[in-house]
VOTOR-765537 format. One record per residue (C-alpha): x, y, z; residue in three letters. Coordinates in steps of 0.25 Angstrom, whole numbers, padded with zeros to 4 digits, always signed. Example, Ala and Ser with C-alpha at 12.3 -4.5 7.8 and 13.67 -1.06 7.14 Angstrom:
REM VOTOR-765537
+0049-0018+0031ALA/+0055-0004+0029SER/
REM end
This chain:
REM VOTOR-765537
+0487-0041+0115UNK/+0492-0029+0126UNK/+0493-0019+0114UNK/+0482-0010+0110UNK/+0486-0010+0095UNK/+0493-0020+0086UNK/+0499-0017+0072UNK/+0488-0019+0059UNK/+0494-0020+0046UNK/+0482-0026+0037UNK/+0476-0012+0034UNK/+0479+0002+0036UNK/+0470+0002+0049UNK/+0477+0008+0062UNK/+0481-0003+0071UNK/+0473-0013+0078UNK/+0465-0010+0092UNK/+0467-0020+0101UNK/+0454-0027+0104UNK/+0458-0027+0118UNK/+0459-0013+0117UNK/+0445-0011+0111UNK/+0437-0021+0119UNK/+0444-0023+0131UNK/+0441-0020+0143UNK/+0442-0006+0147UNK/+0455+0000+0157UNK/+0445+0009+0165UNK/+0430+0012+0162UNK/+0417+0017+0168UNK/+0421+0026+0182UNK/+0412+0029+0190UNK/+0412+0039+0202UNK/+0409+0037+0214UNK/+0396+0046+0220UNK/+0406+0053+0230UNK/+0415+0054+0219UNK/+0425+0046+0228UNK/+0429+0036+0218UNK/+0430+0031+0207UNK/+0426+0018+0199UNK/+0428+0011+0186UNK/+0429-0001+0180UNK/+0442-0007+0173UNK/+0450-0021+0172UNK/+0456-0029+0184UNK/+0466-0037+0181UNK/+0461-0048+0176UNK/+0455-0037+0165UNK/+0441-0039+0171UNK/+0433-0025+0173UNK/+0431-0021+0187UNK/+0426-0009+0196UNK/+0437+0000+0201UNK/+0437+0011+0210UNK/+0447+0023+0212UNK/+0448+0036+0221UNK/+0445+0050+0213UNK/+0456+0057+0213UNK/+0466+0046+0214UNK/+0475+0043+0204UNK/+0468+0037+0192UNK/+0481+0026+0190UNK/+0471+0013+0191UNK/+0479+0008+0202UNK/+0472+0017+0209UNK/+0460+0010+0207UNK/+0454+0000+0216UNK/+0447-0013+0210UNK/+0432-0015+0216UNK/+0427-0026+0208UNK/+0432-0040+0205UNK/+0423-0046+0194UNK/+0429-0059+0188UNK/+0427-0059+0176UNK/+0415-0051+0167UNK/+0419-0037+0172UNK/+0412-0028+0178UNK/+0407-0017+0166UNK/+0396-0006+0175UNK/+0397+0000+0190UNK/+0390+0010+0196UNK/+0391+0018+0210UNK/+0382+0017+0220UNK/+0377+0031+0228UNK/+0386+0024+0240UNK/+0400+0028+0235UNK/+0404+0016+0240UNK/+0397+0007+0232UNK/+0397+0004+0219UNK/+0389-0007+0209UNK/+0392-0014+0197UNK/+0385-0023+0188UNK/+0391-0038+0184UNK/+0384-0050+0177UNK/+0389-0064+0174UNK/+0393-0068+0160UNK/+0387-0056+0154UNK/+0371-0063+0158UNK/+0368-0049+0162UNK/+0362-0052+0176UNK/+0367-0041+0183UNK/+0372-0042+0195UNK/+0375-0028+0204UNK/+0388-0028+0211UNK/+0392-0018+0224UNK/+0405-0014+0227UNK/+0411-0007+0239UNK/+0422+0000+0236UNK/+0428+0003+0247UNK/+0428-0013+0252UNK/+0428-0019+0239UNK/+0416-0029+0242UNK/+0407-0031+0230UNK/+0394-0037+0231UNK/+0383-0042+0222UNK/+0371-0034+0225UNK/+0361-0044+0217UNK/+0367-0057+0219UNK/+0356-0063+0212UNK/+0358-0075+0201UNK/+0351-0071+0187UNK/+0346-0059+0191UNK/+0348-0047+0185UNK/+0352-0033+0190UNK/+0350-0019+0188UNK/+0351-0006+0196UNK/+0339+0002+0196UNK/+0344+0014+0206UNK/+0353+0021+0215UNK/+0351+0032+0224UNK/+0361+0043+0229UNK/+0352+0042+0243UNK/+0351+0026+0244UNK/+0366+0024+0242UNK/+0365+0012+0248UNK/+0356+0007+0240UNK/+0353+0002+0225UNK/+0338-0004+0219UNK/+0341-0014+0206UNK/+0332-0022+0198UNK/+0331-0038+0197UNK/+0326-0048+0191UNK/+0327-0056+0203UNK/+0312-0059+0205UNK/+0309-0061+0190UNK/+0320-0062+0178UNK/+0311-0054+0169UNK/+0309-0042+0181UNK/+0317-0032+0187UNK/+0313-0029+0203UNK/+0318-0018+0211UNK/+0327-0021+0223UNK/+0335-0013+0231UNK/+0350-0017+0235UNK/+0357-0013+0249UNK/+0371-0009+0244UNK/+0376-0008+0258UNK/+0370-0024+0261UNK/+0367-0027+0249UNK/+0352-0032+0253UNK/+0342-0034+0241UNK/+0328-0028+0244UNK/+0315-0030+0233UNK/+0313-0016+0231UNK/+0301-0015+0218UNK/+0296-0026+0212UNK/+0295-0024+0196UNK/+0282-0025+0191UNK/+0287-0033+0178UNK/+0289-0023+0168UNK/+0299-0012+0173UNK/+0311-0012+0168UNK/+0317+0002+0174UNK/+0316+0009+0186UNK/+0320+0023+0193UNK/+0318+0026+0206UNK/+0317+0039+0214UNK/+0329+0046+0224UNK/+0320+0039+0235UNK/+0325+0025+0229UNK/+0311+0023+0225UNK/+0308+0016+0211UNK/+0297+0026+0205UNK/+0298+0026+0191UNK/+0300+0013+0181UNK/+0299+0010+0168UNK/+0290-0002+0164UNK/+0289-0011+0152UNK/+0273-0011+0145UNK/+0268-0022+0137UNK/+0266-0013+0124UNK/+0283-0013+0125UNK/+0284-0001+0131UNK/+0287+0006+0145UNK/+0280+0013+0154UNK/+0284+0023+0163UNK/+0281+0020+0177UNK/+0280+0029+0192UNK/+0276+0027+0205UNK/+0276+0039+0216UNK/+0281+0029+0225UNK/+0283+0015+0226UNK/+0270+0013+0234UNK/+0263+0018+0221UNK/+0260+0010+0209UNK/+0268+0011+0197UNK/+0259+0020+0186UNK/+0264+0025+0171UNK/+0269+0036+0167UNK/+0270+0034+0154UNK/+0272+0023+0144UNK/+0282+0021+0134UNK/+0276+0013+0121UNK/+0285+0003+0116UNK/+0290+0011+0104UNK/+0295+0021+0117UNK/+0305+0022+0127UNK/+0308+0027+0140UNK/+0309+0028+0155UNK/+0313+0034+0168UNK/+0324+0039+0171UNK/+0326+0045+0185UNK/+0315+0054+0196UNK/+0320+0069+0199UNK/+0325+0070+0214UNK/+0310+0074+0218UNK/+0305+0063+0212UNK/+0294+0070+0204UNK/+0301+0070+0191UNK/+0303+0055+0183UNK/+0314+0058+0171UNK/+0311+0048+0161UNK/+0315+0046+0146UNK/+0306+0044+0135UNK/+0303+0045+0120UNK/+0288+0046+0121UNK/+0280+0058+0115UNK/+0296+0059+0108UNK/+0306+0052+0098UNK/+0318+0051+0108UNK/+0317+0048+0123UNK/+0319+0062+0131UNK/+0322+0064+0145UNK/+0310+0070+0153UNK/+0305+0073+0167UNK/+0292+0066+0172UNK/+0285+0075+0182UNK/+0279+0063+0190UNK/+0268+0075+0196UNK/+0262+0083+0184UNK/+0266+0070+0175UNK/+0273+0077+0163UNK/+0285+0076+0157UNK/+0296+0087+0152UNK/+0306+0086+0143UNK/+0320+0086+0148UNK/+0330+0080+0137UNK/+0326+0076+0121UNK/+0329+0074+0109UNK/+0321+0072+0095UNK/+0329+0060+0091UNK/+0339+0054+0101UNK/+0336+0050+0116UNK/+0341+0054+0129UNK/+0352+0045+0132UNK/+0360+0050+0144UNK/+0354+0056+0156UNK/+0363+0064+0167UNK/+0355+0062+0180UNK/+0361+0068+0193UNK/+0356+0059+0203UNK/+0358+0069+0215UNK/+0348+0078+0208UNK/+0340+0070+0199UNK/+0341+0079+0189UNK/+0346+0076+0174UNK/+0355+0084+0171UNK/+0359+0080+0157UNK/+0355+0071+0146UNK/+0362+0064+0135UNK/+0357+0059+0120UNK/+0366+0051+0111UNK/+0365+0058+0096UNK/+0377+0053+0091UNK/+0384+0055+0102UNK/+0380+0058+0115UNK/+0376+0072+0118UNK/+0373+0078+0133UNK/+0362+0088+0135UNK/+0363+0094+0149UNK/+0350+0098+0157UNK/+0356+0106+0169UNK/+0363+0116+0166UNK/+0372+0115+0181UNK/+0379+0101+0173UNK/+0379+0111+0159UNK/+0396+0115+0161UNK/+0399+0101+0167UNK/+0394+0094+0154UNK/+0403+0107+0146UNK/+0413+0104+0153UNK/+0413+0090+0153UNK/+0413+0091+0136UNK/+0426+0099+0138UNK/+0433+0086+0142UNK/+0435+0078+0131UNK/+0427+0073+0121UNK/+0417+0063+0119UNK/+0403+0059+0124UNK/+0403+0060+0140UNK/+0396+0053+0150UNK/+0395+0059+0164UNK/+0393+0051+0178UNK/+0392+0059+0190UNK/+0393+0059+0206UNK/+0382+0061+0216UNK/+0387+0073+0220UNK/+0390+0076+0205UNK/+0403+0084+0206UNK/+0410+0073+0198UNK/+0407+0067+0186UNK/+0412+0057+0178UNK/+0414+0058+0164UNK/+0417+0049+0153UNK/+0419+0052+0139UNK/+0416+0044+0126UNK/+0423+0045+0114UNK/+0423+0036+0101UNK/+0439+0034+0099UNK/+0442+0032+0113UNK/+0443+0028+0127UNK/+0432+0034+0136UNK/+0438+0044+0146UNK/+0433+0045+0160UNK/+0434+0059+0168UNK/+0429+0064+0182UNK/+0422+0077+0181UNK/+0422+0087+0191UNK/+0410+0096+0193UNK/+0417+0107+0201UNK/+0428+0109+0192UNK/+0421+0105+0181UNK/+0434+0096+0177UNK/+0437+0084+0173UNK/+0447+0073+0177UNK/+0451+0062+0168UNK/+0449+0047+0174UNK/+0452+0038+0163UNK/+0449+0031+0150UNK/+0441+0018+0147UNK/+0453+0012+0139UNK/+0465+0021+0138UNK/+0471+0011+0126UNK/+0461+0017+0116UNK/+0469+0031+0118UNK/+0477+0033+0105UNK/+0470+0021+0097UNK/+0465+0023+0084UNK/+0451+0022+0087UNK/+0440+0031+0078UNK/+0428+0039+0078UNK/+0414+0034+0078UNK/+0406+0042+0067UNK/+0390+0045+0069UNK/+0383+0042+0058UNK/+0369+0042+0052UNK/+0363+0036+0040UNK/+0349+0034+0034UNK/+0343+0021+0036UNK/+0334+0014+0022UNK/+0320+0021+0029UNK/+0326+0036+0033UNK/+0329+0033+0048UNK/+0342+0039+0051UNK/+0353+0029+0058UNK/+0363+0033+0067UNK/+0377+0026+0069UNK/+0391+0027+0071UNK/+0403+0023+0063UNK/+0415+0021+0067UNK/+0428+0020+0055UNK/+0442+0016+0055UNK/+0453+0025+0054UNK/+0460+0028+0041UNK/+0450+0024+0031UNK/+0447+0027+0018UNK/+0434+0020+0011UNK/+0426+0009+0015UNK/+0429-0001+0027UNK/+0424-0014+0034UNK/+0415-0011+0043UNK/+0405-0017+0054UNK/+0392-0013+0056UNK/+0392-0013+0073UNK/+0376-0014+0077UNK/+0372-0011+0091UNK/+0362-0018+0100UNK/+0351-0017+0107UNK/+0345-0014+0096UNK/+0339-0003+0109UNK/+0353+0004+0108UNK/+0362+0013+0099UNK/+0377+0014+0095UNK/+0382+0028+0101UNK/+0396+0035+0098UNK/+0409+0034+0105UNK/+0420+0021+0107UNK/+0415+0009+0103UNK/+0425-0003+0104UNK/+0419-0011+0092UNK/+0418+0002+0083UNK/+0435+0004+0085UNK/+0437-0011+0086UNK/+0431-0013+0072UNK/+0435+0002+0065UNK/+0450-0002+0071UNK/+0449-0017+0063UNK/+0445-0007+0051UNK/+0430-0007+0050UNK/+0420+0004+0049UNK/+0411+0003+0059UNK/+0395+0007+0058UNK/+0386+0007+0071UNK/+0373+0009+0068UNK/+0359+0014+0077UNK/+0350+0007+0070UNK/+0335+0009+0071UNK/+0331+0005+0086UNK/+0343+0011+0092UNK/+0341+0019+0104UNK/+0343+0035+0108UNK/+0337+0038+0091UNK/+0323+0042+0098UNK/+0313+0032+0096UNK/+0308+0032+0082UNK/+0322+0026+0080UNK/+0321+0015+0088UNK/+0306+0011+0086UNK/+0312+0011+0071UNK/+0318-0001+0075UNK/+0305-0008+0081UNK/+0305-0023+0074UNK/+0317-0018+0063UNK/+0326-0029+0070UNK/+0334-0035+0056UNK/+0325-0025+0050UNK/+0326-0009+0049UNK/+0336-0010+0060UNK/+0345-0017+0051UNK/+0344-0009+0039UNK/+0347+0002+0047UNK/+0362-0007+0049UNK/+0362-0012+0034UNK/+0358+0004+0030UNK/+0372+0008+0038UNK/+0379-0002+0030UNK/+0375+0005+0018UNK/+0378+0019+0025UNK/+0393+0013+0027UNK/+0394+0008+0012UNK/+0389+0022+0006UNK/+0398+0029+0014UNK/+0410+0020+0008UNK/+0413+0014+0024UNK/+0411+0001+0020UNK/+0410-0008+0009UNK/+0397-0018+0008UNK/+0405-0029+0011UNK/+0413-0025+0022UNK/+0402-0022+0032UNK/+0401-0033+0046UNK/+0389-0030+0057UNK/+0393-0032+0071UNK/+0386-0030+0083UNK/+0379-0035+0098UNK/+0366-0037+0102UNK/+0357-0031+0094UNK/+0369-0029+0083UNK/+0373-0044+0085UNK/+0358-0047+0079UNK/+0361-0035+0068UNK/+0373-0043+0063UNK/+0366-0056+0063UNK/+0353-0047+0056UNK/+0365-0041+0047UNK/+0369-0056+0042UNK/+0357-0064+0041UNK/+0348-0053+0035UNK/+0359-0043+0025UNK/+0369-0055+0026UNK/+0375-0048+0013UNK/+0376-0035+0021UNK/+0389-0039+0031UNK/+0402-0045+0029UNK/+0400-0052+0043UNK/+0393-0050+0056UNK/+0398-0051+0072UNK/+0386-0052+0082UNK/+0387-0052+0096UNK/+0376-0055+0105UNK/+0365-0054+0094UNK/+0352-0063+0094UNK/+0350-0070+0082UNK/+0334-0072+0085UNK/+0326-0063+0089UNK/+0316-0073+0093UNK/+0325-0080+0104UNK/+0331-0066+0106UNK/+0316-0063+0112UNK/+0315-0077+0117UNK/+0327-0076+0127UNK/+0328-0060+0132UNK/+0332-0060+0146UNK/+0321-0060+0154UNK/+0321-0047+0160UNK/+0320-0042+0146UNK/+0304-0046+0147UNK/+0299-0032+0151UNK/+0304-0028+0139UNK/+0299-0039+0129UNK/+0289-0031+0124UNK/+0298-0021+0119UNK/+0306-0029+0112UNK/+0295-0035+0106UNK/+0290-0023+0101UNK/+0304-0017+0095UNK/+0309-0031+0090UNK/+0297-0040+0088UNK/+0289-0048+0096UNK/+0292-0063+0100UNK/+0277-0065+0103UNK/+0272-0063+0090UNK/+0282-0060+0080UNK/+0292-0072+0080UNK/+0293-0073+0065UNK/+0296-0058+0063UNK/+0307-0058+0075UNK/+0313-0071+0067UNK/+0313-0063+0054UNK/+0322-0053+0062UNK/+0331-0066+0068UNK/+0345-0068+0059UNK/+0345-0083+0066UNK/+0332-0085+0055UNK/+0342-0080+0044UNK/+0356-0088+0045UNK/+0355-0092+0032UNK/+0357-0079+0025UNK/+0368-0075+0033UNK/+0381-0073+0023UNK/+0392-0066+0031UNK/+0399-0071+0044UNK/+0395-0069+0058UNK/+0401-0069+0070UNK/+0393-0069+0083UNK/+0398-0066+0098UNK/+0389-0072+0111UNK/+0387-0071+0126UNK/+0381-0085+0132UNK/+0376-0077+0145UNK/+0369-0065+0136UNK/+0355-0064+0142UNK/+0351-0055+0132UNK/+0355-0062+0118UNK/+0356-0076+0121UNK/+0366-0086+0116UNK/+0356-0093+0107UNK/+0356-0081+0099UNK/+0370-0082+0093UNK/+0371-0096+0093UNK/+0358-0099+0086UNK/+0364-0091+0075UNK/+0378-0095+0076UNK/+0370-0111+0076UNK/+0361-0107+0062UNK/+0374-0102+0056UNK/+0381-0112+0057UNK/+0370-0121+0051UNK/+0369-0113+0038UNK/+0385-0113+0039UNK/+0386-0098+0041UNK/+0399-0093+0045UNK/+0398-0088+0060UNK/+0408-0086+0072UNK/+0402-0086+0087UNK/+0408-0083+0099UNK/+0401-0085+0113UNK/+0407-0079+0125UNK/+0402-0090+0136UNK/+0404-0076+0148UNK/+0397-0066+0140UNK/+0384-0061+0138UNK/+0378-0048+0130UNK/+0390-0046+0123UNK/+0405-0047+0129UNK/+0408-0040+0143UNK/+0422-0048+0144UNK/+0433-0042+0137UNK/+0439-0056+0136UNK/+0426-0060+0127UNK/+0425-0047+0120UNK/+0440-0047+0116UNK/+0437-0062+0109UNK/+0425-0057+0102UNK/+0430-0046+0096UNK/+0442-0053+0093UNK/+0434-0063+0084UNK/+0426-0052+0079UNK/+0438-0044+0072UNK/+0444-0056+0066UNK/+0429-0059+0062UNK/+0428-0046+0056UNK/+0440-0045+0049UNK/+0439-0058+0045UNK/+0425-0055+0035UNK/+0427-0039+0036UNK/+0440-0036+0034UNK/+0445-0028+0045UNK/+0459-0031+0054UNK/+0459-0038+0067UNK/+0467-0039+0078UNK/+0475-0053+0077UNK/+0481-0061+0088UNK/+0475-0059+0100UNK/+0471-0069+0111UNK/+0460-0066+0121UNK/+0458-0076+0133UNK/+0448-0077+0143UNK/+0437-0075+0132UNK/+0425-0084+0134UNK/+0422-0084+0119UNK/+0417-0098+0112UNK/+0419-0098+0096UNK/+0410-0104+0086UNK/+0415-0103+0072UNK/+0407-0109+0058UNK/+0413-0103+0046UNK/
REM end
């Protein structure tokens, strides 16, 4: 379907937002300048509709014939870039049918050839540093050596050789190096489940502790000053939420630079070129920026005066441009290059300019109190035009390590545009609360954390948003196994349930982690249960032990290449389902892996979804619409 709206006659709703409009892919996203400020690049669709990195003079008109296609990806679609310091130069990340083995890719922009940096089968990578005066140069961790272990080697971007540079010990999962390209600081696993913070003068020097993290605390460092004296480093210790502070690697005390009692420091606004931060983010309800250096103070003011909406700032080396993106949560982002000298601003372009004039709607914070007094955060998000209680989904996060935040969330207007209430929820064991709040979730998987959900269902009924029987749970990951929880252990609760990518067993969940995930095995251990010891209490949290009780349909989405919940998840659910003759729909997508990076595959699901939903909830759907090039395999038993 070409058009963005089609006609809806079944309810008083506003018309249907075509999925393709919704969870297509985006016309121009993610630009990025160039250090010189010479050009700029982005990502958008060639025209086979597959996302590729292109690149266009500043100053230039900004008519995309303009632009020059860099990349030629075949088929996944490349979804992050960055610049190098060599203006020249810039990397982006691709792996194969979503396995997450990362493989760094090098583009020259000026002759087009791309090359794969770390053409290593199975492996694994990850960038750990660039430097303004090694331009030429780029250290990344992998796993080459060992699955579970990420070494240090640094990469030639000129030839493209491949030196060992720092053998990892075993249990460092996070390195920052100096403006000399020298790794002195890391963050390293303990066997207690927590993290230690480690130094070295320089690499002729043993690594020693500066501090321990336990396993109920977080942190790590973050960057050295330009003297190299100074370690900035985040950490909750000897406090509730993580602050920013300044190690002074001499006297060996720390100062305060950024906190908060109850939420986190999220963003951090580094200047590279002085290595100083300059300002700090924390996400309350929304994000809100608190400036350190009073020279960026009238930039910021300014940069508020725009437009509205949460910003995000990237910058130049030579930081007299910047480029800002705004948030908001009824809309397109828009995309604008800032200039320092003039303090003006010059619009580039939106992410999707066919959300302009639809009617999309706000997303509400909320809070509520949970059955012990801990106070929940969460977001909802309505449709127009109503009056009294609607269908509505619970839409559950994952990680669980992670939290929902404000602004445009595709799901949210897919669903409120079908004509459901949607709730999003920051259960206990959500992150950027402080840490009280997450250790609150500690071993409270299908336990407190749940009642925290089913405590927002209640919250919706009281305040007359939903009726008891018109209530589904969705969700991925983390909220995929919060809609199995929902079925199998309140199967009286939801009308239906729709998980994507959830494990069904903690026990194999444990059993089949990727194996670089060992460092961290203890921590999970200690903030879910442990495999060792505790396999009939990690069963008791598995819905796979209790398909008998389920009562309500369930639909379930998969990626067979996901490294992280493995295909057996779904399917030994789907499998004792089907065996107690429980109505269940599956879906596996054979070229996917932690969810659904093709917009092919995403279109299918979610096409499958809404007639799902509006099959046992009661919303509209969008009929009619063909998708090919899906790799999507249907298993129905009703």
């Amino acid at each position: 379907m070409s058009t963005a709206i089609v006609d809806q006659t079944a309810t008083q709703l506003p018309p249907i937002i075509s999925r393709e409009i919704l969870f297509g892919n985006p016309e121009r996203t993610s630009p990025a300048l160039s250090d010189n400020g010479e050009f700029l690049a982005y990502i958008a669709p060639d025209s086979n509709n597959v996302l590729q990195v292109w690149l266009q003079t500043v100053g230039q008109s900004d008519d995309r014939s303009e632009s020059r296609q860099l990349t030629a990806d075949k088929k996944r679609g490349i979804r992050a870039f960055f610049w190098t310091y060599n203006p020249d130069l810039l990397i982006y990340a691709q792996d194969s049918d979503g396995d997450e083995n990362w493989h760094l890719y090098l583009v020259n922009i000026h002759s087009g050839v791309v090359r794969d940096l770390t053409p290593f089968q199975g492996v694994r990578a990850q960038v750990i540093a660039l430097e303004p005066n090694f331009p030429d140069r780029i250290l990344v961790g992998m796993n080459l050596r060992n699955p579970q272990v990420f070494d240090v080697y640094q990469v030639n971007l000129i030839n493209g050789a491949v030196d060992f540079y720092v053998e990892n010990p075993g249990n460092i999962v996070s390195w920052i190096a100096d403006n000399q390209f020298q790794l002195r600081a890391a963050t390293a696993t303990t066997p207690d489940g927590g993290y230690d913070l480690l130094y070295r003068p320089t690499p002729e020097h043993p690594w020693e502790a500066l501090r321990h993290w336990s396993a109920d605390e977080e942190g790590g460092a973050v960057n050295f000053s330009q003297d190299g004296q100074t370690l900035y480093i985040l950490g909750n210790h000897e406090a509730n939420a993580e602050r920013l502070l300044a190690f002074d690697l001499n006297t060996r005390q720390e100062t305060v630079i950024a906190e908060d009692p109850q939420y986190d420091v999220g963003g951090i606004f580094f200047n590279v070129a002085t290595r100083t931060i300059e300002a700090v983010s924390f996400y309350r309800a929304r994000k809100e920026w608190q400036v350190l250096d009073p020279r960026i103070a009238a930039d910021f003011e300014a940069i508020r005066q725009i437009r509205s909406g949460e910003f995000s700032i990237s910058r130049t080396l030579g930081d007299q441009q910047w480029l800002v993106s705004f948030l908001t949560d009824d809309g397109p982002t828009h995309y604008y290059r800032y200039d320092r000298a003039t303090q003006t601003a010059t619009f580039l372009f939106t992410n999707k300019p066919k959300l302009e004039g639809l009617p999309l709607v706000p997303m509400e914070p909320i809070s509520y109190t949970a059955r012990d007094g801990l106070t929940i955060h969460g977001y909802l998000t309505k449709p127009v035009e109503t009056h009294g209680p609607v269908p509505t989904v619970l839409l559950v996060h994952g990680g669980p390590w992670a939290r929902d935040t404000w602004g445009y969330n595709p799901q949210a207007q897919w669903l409120a545009n079908r004509g459901y209430g949607v709730l999003q929820i920051n259960y206990r064991g959500s992150t950027g609360y402080g840490k009280a709040f997450v250790n609150a979730g500690n071993r409270e998987w299908a336990g407190k954390m749940h009642d925290d959900l089913i405590d927002g269902v209640q919250w919706l009924i009281d305040h007359d948003i939903a009726q008891r029987d018109q209530i589904a749970i969705m969700g991925g990951s983390y909220g995929g196994y919060a809609t199995l929880v929902g079925l199998t252990f309140t199967p009286d609760v939801f009308a239906c349930g729709v998980d994507i990518v959830g494990p069904s067993n903690i026990v194999t969940l444990m059993q089949s982690i990727p194996p670089y995930w060992e460092p961290i095995r203890a921590n999970f251990y200690h903030r879910v249960g442990n495999l060792e010891t505790e396999e009939a209490f990690l069963k008791s949290r598995s819905p796979l032990f209790f398909v008998d009780q389920i009562q309500k349909p369930l639909l379930i989405g998969q990626g067979a290449n996901d490294p992280r919940v493995k295909q057996a998840e779904s399917e030994q659910i789907v499998t004792a389902m089907k065996q107690s003759g429980k109505p269940v729909k599956y879906v596996l997508y054979t070229d996917e892996g932690h969810g659904f990076a093709r917009p092919e595959n995403r279109l299918h699901f979610y096409a499958i979804a809404e007639e799902f939903l509006a099959r046992y909830l009661g919303g509209s759907f969008e009929p009619g619409v063909e998708i090919s090039g899906h790799s999507g395999i249907i298993e129905s038993f009703e």
